[in-house]
C-alpha positions as CSV (number, residue, x, y, z in Angstrom):
1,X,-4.9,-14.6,-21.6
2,X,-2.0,-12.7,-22.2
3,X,0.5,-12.0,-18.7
4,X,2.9,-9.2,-17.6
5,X,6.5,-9.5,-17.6
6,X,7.6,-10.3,-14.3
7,X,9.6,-7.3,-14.1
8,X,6.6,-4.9,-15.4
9,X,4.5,-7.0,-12.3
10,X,7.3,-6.2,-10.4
11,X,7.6,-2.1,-10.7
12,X,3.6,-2.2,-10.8
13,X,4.0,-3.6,-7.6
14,X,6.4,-1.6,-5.7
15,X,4.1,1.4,-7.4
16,X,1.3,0.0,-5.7
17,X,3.1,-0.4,-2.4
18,X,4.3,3.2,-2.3
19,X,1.0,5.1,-3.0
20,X,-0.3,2.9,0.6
21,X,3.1,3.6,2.3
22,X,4.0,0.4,2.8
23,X,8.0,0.1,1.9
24,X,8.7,-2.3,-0.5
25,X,12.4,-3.4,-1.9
26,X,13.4,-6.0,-5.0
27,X,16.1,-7.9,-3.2
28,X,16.7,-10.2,-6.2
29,X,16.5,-9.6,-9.8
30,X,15.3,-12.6,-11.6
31,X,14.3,-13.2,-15.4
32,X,12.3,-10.2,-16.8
33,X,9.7,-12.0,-18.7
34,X,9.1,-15.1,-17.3
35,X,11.1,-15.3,-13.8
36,X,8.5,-16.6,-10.8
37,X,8.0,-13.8,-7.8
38,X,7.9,-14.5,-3.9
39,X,7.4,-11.9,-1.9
40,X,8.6,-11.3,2.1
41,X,5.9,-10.0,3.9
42,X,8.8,-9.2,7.2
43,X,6.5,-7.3,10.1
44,X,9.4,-5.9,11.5
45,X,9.0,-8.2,15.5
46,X,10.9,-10.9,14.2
47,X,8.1,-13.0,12.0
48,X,7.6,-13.0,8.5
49,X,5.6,-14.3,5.6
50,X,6.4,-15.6,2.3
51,X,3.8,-15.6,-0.9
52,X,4.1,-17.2,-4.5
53,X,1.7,-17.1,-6.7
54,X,0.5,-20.4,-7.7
55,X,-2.7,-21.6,-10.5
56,X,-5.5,-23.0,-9.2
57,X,-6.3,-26.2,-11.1
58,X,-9.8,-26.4,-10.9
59,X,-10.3,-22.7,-12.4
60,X,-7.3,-22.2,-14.4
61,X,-6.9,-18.6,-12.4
62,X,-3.5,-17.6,-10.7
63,X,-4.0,-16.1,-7.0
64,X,-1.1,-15.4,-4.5
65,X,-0.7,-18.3,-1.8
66,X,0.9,-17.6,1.8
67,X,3.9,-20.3,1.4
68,X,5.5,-20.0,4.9
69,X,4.9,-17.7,8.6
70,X,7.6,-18.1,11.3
71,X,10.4,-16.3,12.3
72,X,12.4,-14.0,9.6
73,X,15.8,-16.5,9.8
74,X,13.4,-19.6,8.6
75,X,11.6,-17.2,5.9
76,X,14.9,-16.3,4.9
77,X,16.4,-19.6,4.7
78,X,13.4,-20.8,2.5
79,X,13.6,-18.3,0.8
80,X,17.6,-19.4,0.1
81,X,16.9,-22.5,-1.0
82,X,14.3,-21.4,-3.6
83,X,16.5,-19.1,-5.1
84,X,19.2,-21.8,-5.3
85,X,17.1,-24.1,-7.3
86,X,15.7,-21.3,-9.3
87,X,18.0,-19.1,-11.4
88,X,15.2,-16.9,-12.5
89,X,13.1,-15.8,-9.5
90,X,12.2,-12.6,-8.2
91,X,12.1,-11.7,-4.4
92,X,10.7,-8.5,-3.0
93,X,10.7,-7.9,0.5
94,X,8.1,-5.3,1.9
95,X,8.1,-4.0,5.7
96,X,4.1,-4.2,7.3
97,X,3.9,-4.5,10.6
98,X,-0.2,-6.0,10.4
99,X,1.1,-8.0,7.4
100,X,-0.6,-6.3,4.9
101,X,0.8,-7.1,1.6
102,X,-1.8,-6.0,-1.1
103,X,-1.7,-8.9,-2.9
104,X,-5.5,-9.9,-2.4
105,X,-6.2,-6.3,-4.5
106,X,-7.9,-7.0,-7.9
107,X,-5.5,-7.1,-10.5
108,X,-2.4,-8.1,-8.7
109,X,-2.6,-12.1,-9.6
110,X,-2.9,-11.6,-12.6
């Protein structure tokens, strides 16, 4: 099965967000083809998520995964060191405050 291009995932994302309202922002660039994606769920009291999306051995299907929930510094600061080890990841950052990140919608682990 053929995937997107991170970047193409990315801007179909952010498309996604803005037609719920939910604000959404890239706040690092990685690889446009193959670069891996988190994304900052921050629900604006002080606490925040992080997602990757990860495969699931046993089926062989991708699905986002909540990595981290605590408060925004430590989000931020995991978020730090994964972006120091990897050259090529992508980080958006969206704004919900009930944590609603869309990333359970068909279509969007793929």
């Amino acid at each position: 099965m053929t995937r997107l291009a991170s970047g193409v995932w990315v801007s179909a994302y952010l498309r996604r967000l803005e037609i719920e309202f939910i604000p959404g922002y890239v706040t690092r660039r990685g690889d446009g083809t193959a670069g891996a994606v988190l994304v900052k769920c921050a629900t604006l009291d002080g606490r925040a998520t992080v997602h990757e999306r990860i495969v699931d051995l046993m089926t062989g299907r991708r699905r986002w995964d909540e990595v981290s929930e605590g408060p925004e510094t430590e989000i931020d600061a995991l978020i730090g060191r994964k972006m120091e080890r990897d050259p090529d990841l992508w980080v958006v950052e969206i704004e919900s405050r009930d944590g609603r990140t869309l990333l359970g919608d068909p279509g969007l682990a793929d």
